[in-house]
C-alpha positions in Angstrom: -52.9 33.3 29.3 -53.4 29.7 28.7 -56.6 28.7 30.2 -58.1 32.1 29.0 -56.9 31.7 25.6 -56.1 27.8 24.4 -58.3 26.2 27.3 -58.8 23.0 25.0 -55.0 22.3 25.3 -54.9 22.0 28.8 -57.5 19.5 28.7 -55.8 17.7 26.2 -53.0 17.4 27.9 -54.3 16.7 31.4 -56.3 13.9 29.3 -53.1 12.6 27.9 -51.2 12.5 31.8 -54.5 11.0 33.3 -54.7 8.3 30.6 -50.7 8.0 30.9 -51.1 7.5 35.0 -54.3 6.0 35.0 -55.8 7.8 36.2 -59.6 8.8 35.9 -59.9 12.4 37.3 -58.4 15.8 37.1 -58.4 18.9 38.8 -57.6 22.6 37.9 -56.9 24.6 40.8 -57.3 28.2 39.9 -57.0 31.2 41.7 -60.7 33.0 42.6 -58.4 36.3 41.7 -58.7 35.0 37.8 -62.6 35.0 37.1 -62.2 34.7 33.5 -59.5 31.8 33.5 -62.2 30.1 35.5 -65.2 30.7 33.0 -63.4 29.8 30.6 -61.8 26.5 31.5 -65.5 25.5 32.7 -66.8 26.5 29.2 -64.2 24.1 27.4 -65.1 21.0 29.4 -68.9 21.7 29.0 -67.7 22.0 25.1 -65.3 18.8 25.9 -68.4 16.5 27.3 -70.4 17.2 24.9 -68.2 16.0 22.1 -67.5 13.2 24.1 -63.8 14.1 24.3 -64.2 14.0 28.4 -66.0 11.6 30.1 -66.8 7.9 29.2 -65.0 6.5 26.5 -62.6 9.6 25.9 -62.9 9.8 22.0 -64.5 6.6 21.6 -61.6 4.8 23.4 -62.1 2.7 26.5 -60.6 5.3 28.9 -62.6 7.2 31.2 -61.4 10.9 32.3 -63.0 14.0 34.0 -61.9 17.5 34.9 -63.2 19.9 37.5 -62.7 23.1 38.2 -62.1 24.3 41.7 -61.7 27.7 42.9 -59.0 29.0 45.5 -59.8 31.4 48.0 -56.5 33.6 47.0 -54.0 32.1 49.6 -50.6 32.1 48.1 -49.1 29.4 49.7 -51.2 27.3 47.9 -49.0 27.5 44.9 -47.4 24.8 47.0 -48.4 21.4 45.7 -49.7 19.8 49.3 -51.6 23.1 50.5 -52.8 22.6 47.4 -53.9 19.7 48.3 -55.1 20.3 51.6 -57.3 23.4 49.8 -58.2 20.8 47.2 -59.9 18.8 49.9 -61.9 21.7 51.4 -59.5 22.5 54.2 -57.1 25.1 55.5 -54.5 25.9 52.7 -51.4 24.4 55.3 -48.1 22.9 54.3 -47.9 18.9 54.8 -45.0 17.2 55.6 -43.4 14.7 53.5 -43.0 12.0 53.0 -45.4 10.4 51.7 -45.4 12.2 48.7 -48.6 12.6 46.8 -47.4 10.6 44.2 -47.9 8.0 47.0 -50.8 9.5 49.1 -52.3 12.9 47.4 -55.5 13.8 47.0 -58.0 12.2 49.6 -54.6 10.0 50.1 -54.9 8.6 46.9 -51.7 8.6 44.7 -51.8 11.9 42.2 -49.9 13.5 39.3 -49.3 17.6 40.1 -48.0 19.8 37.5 -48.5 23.2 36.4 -50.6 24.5 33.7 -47.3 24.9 31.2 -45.9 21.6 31.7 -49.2 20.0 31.0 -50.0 22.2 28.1 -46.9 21.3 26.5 -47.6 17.2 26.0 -49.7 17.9 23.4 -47.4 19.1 21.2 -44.2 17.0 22.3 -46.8 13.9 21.0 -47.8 15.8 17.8 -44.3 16.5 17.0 -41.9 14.8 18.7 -39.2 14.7 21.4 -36.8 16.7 18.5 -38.8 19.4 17.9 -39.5 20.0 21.5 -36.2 19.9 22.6 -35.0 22.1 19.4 -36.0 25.2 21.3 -34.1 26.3 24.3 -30.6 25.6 25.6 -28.8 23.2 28.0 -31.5 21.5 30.3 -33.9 24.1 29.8 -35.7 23.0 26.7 -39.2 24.5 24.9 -40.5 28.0 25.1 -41.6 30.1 27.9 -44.1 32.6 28.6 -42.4 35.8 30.0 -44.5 38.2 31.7 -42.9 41.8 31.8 -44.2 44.1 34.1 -43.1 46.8 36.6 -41.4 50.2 35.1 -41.2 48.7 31.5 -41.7 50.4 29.0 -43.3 47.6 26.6 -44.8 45.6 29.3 -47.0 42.6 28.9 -46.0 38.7 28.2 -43.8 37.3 25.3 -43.3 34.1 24.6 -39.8 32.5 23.4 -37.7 30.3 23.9 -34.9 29.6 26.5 -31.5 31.1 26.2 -32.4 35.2 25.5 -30.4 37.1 27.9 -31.8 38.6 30.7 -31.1 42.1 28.7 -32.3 41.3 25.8 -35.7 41.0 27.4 -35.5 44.3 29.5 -33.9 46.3 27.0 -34.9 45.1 23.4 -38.0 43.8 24.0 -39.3 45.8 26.9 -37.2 48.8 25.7 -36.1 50.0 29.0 -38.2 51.8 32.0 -41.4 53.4 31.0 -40.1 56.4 33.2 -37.3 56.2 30.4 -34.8 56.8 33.6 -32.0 54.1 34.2 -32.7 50.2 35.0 -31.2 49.3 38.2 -32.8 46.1 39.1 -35.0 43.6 37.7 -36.7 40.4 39.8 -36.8 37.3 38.0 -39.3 34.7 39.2 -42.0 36.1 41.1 -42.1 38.3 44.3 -39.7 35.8 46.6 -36.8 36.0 43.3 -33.7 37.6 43.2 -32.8 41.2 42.2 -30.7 41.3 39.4 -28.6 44.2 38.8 -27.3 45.6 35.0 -24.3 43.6 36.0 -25.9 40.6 35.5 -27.8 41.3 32.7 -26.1 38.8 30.5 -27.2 35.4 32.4 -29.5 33.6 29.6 -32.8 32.9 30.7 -32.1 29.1 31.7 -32.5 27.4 35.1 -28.9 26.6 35.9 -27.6 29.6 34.5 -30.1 31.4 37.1 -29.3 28.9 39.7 -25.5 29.4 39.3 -26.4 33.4 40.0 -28.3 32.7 42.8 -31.2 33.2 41.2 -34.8 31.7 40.0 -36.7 31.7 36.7 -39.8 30.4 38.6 -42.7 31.2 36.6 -41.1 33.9 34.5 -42.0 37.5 36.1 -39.7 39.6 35.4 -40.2 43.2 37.3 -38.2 46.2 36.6 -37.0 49.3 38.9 -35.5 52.3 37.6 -32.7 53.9 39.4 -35.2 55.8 42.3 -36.3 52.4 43.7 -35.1 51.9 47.4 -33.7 48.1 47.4 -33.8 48.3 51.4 -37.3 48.4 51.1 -37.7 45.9 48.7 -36.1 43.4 50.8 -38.1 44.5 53.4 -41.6 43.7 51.3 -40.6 40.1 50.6 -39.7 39.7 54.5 -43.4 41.2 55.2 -45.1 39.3 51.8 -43.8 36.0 53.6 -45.2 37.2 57.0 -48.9 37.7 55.6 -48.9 34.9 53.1 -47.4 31.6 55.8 -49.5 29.1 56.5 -48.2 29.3 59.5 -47.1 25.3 60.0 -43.4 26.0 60.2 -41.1 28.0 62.6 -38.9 29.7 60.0 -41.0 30.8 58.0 -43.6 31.7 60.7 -41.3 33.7 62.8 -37.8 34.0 60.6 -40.2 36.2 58.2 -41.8 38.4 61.3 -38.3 38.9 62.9 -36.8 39.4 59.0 -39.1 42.6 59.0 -38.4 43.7 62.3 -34.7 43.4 61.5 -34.8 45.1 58.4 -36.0 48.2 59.6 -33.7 48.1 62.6 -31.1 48.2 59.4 -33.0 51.1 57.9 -32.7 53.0 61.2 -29.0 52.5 61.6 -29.0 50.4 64.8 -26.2 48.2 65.6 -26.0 47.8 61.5 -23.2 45.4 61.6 -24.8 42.8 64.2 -28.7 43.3 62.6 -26.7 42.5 59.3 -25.3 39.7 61.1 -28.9 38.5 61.9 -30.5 39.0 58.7 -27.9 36.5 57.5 -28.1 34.4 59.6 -32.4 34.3 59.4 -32.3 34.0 55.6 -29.8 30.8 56.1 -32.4 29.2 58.6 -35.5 30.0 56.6 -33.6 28.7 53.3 -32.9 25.0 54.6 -35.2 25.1 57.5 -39.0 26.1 56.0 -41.0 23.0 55.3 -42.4 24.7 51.5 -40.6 26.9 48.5 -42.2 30.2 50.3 -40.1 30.4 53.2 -37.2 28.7 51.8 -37.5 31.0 49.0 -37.8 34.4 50.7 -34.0 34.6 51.5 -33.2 35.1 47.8 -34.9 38.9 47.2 -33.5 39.7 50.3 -29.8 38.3 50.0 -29.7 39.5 46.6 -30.8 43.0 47.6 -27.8 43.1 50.1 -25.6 41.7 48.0 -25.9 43.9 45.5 -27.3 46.9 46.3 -25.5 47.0 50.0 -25.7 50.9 50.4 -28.9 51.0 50.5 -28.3 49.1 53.7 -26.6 52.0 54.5 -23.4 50.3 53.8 -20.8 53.1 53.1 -18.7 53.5 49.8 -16.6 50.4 48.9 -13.4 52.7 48.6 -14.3 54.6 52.2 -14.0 51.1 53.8 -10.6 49.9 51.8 -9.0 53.0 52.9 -10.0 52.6 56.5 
């Protein structure tokens, strides 16, 4: 949305951090998926250079700074910071181990800044306005605006921007206006395809890190996905088990094998085998791929499919809560 639609302030701000960190080079990593985004950023830095606002003597100031574009191949591992790198540098999209940290020894081991496109599109206007302004918007330690992107069985979908602190329902109901299939909402994922499901239960947590944290939950970059009441939540947890199985690197154990044998596991669920022990296994996975995976997408796979069982447990094939106390 950004680099499509306000390119120029992404430069400015990766202008600003380079300048800040001295350094004298930038990089936007974009997906090969977003062919526009591309075009586009590489149209606003031909624009940039030729106003002088990127290259020698930035805006007639004795700084020196230079973006590039470079295209990813679609992996999406290589959301994570050192793949990043390591894809950055021409090579295999894998995981590194730190430390050193690429503040120390980054790109071509030299020391580098990493941030997302929204972080660095917001120093612009936290310079322009000020600290107070910025921090006006939003609630406890989440501060400033974010893009939401609604999506899924919504009936308003698309992305809205706002601050932090709406409620979780607030977004689904009001501003998406419930499921397009105009059935009832019975889950939405927050954060991406490795968040938590969220049942209506839940639907007052304010959109705000801790308050997501607190829940078990991530904001990450701000998808929210909606299921009506049809959706099997069995097989949902099963798709992040299988997402995390395609899209590993492959460098650590957990998240090579814990998502493999998470898959394998699942459907041994689905089939009622030995439900209590596979349950017992899933568990016991999720806790070794959450503190044990070397990068966010193993560690983060446990929390669609925790969530899922936590929640939603008879679609495990769990029976009735009131079945079980009266046993």
């Amino acid at each position: 949305m950004i680099m499509e639609g306000d390119p120029f302030v992404l430069i400015e701000g990766m202008i600003i951090a380079g300048i800040a960190v001295g350094a004298t080079k930038g990089y936007v990593y974009i997906r090969s998926e977003y062919p526009h985004a591309v075009a586009a950023m590489n149209a606003a830095i031909a624009v940039a250079r030729r106003e002088r606002v990127l290259g020698a003597g930035v805006a007639g100031s004795p700084y020196a700074f230079d973006i590039e574009v470079r295209a990813g191949a679609g992996a999406y591992v290589c959301g994570e910071e050192t793949s990043l790198l390591e894809s950055l540098e021409g090579k295999r999209g894998i995981v590194r181990a730190k430390p050193p940290l690429p503040a120390h020894a980054g790109l071509f081991g030299r020391p580098t800044v990493i941030n997302n496109v929204l972080s660095l599109a917001s120093v612009p206007i936290v310079l322009a306005q000020g600290a107070a302004h910025y921090r006006d918007f939003g609630i406890g330690r989440s501060r400033g605006t974010m893009p939401i992107q609604l999506a899924g069985n919504v009936r308003h979908g698309g992305l809205f921007e706002t601050a932090f602190g709406i409620t979780l329902g607030e977004l689904v109901d009001d501003i998406g206006a419930g499921t397009a299939s105009g059935r009832p909402v019975r889950a939405v994922q927050v954060g991406g395809p490795l968040g938590a499901y969220f049942p209506r239960a839940l639907f007052d947590t304010p959109f705000d890190y801790e308050a997501f944290a607190a829940r078990d939950g991530l904001i990450g970059h701000g998808g929210i996905v909606v299921f009506d009441d049809t959706v099997d939540m069995a097989k949902q947890a099963r798709f992040a088990m299988e997402f995390c199985a395609i899209e590993s690197c492959g460098k650590c154990t957990p998240c090579r094998i814990g998502s493999t044998r998470g898959v394998e596991t699942i459907d041994r669920i689905i089939r009622g085998e030995e439900r209590a022990g596979n349950l017992g296994v899933l568990e016991d996975l999720c806790h070794t791929m959450k503190f044990g995976s070397l990068c966010a997408l193993g560690g983060f796979t446990p929390y669609p499919v925790m969530s899922a069982l936590t929640h939603f447990p008879e679609d495990f094939g769990a029976r009735p809560p009131r079945l079980e106390a009266a046993e």
